[in-house]
C-alpha positions, -999 to 999 in steps of 0.1 A, spaced: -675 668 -303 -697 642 -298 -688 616 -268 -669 579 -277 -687 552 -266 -663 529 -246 -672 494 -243 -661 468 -219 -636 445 -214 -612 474 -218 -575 471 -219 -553 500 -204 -517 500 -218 -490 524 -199 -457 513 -204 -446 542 -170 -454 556 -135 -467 584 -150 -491 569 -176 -500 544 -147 -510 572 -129 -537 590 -154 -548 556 -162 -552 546 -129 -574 577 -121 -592 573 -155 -602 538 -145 -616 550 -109 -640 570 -127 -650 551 -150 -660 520 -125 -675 543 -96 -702 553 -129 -696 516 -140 -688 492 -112 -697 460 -133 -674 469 -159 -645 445 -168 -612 463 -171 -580 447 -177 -544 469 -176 -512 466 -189 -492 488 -159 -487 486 -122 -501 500 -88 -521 530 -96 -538 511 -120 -549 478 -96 -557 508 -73 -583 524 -98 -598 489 -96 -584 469 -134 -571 437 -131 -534 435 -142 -525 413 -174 -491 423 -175 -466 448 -150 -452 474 -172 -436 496 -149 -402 509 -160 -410 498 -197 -405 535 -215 -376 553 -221 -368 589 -234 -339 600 -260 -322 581 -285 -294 564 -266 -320 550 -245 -342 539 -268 -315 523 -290 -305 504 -254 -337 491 -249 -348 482 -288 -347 446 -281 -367 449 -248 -396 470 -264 -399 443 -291 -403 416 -264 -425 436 -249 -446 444 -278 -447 406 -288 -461 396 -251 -487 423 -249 -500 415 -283 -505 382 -274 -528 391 -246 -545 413 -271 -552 381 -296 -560 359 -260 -584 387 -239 -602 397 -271 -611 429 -254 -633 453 -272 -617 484 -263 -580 491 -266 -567 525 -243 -531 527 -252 -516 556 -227 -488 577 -236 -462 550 -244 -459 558 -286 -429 536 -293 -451 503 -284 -484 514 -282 -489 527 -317 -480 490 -327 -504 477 -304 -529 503 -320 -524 489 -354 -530 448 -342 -556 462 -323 -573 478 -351 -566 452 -378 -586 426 -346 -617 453 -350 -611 464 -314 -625 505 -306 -587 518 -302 -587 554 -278 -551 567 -272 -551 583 -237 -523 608 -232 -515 607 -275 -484 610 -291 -468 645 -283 -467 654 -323 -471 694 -315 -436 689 -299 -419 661 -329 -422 632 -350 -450 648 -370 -451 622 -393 -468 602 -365 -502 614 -371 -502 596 -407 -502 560 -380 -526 577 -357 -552 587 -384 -548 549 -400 -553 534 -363 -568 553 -335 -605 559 -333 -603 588 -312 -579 612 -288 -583 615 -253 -566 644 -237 -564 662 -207 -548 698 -225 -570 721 -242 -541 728 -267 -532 693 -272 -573 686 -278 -571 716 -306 -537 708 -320 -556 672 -332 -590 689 -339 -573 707 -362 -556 675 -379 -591 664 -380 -590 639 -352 -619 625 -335 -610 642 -300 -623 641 -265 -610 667 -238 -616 658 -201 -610 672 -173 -576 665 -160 -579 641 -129 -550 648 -112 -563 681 -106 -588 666 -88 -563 643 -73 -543 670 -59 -571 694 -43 -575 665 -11 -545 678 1 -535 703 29 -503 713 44 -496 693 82 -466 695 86 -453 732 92 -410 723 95 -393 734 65 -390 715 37 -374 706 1 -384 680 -18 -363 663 -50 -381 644 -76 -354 627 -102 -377 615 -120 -394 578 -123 -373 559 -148 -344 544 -146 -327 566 -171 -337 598 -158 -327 588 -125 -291 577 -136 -287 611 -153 -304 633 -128 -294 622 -92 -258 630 -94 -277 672 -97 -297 660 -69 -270 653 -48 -247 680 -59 -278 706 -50 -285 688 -15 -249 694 0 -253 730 -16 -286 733 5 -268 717 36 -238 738 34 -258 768 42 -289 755 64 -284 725 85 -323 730 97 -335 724 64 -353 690 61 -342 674 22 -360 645 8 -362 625 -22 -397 618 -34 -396 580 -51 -423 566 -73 -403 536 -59 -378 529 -35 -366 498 -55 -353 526 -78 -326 534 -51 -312 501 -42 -274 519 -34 -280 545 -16 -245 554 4 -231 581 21 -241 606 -1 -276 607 12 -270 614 45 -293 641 60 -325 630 33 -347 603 36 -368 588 5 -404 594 4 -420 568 -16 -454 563 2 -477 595 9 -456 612 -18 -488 638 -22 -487 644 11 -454 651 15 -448 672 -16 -476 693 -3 -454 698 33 -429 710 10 -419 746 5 -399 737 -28 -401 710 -46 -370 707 -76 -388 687 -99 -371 664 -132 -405 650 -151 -436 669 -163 -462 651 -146 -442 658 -114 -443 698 -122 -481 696 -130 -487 677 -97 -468 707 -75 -484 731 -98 -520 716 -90 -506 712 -52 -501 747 -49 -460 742 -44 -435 763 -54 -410 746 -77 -383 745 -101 -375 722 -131 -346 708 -145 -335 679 -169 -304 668 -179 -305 650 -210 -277 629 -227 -255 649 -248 -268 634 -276 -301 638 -267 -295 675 -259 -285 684 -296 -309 660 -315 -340 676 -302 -327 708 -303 -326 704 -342 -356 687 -342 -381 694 -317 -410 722 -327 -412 742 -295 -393 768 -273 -405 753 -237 -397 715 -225 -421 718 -190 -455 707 -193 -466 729 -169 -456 766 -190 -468 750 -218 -504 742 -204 -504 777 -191 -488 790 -220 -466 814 -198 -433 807 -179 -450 798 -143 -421 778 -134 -383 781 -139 -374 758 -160 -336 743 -172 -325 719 -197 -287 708 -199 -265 678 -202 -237 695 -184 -242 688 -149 -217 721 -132 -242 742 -154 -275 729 -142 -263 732 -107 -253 768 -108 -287 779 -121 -312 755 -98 -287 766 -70 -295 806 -77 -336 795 -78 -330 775 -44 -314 800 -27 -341 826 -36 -368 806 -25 -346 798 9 -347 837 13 -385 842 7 -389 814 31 -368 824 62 
């Protein structure tokens, strides 16, 4: 597949942590072989970090399930009215949308009716639902970029003008070594608000488990930002939130329990043992079980097409706790 040609000014669109994090690695590569380069970005800290100039803070935007997105309808269509208008203001040539589908693939259709180049970074997950996507990403997107070999051949195969690079947080992650030999579990509930709401009360349920049985045990919550935790109470006493060095100290971990799938590909690159689990709404829970095309919900077995990482998807909280518990309590004993 022949290389895109990315002209400059660029404008990066994430509408999350994670998508500010591959666009903020993206963007360090592409000024260290282009340091004149104008980049502009729709997102937060990683991205300033990989050296674009913020337009608009993003952070928190996206949400996941349909209770969620129904909640925030009005504030996506805000939100899609005030990045267009930097669209129609910066003029950029190039428009990266990352990840992000439920405003981004509107901002892919202004920015292809404006004759901007439009590559979508992280695409829509059609291999998992909402096929009828691709018919808006065939009308609007000049090309793919993707960082999973069977994400890049799932669109080759529709026929999409795709580009597969190398992933850069596996780069990201091989700076790191262990220093710090005490032992360790890290929780990671996710980085939006939703997820949070719905996953910390497991968090907190496993951590008194785990304290029950080892008061030695060091428990921390990893934070993509500790504004996310503005009550913490009583409940957290005995773990600390990590939200600076967060690399580092997942990589001190011996377990990390782990509720997004960027967070499982990171301890999978780390070299971490780990174990998955969401908690969807209920609604949630039986809607994509109707609908969604695949078996596995962590990125990380499906990139390795194998189940590398326990991995458990419930809304009933008693249920998710039993089976994370038995996982914890394994790795506790291989650990001892």
């Amino acid at each position: 597949m022949r290389k895109i040609t990315f002209e400059t000014p660029a404008l990066f669109c994430a509408g999350d942590a994670s998508g500010d994090l591959y666009a903020g690695l993206l963007i360090r590569q592409l000024k260290a072989k282009f340091p004149e380069a104008t980049i502009l970005g729709v997102g937060s800290g990683r991205m300033m970090q990989g050296g674009a100039k913020l337009v608009f803070h993003s952070l928190g935007l996206m949400t996941f399930g349909l209770s969620d997105s129904f909640a925030s309808f009005l504030r996506n269509l805000d939100t899609y009215r005030k990045i267009a208008r930097q669209l129609c203001t910066l003029q950029p040539r190039t428009f990266v949308p990352v990840a992000y589908p439920g405003v981004n693939l509107l901002l892919c259709r202004l920015a292809h009716r404006m004759g901007m180049k439009v590559y979508y970074f992280l695409p829509p997950q059609i291999w998992a639902w909402g096929r009828f996507r691709i018919y808006f990403v065939r009308k609007w997107v000049d090309a793919i970029i993707s960082v999973f070999p069977f994400e890049a051949d799932f669109y080759r195969k529709l026929r999409m003008r795709t580009l597969l690079i190398d992933n850069p947080l596996a780069r990201e992650m091989a700076r790191f070594r262990r220093n710090d030999s005490r032992r360790k579990i890290g929780f990671m509930p996710g980085s939006r608000a939703s997820q949070i709401r719905r996953n910390l009360p497991v968090v907190l349920e496993l951590a008194r488990s785990v304290r029950k049985q080892d008061k030695e045990v060091e428990l921390c919550v990893l934070a993509y930002d500790r504004q996310q935790f503005p009550k913490l109470g009583e409940e957290f006493i005995g773990m600390h939130i990590v939200d600076d060095d967060r690399y580092q100290t997942m990589k001190n971990c011996d377990l990390l329990v782990v509720c997004s799938g960027t967070a499982s590909l990171e301890a999978a690159f780390l070299g971490v043992p780990q174990v998955f689990f969401n908690r969807p709404s209920f609604l949630d829970f039986h809607f994509f079980r109707r609908f969604v095309r695949i078996d596995e919900y962590n990125l990380t077995n499906i990139c390795y097409g194998t189940a590398v990482v326990p991995s458990f998807v419930d809304y009933r909280k008693r249920k998710l706790v039993e089976k994370v518990s038995r996982v914890i309590e394994r790795a506790r004993g291989r650990a001892v």
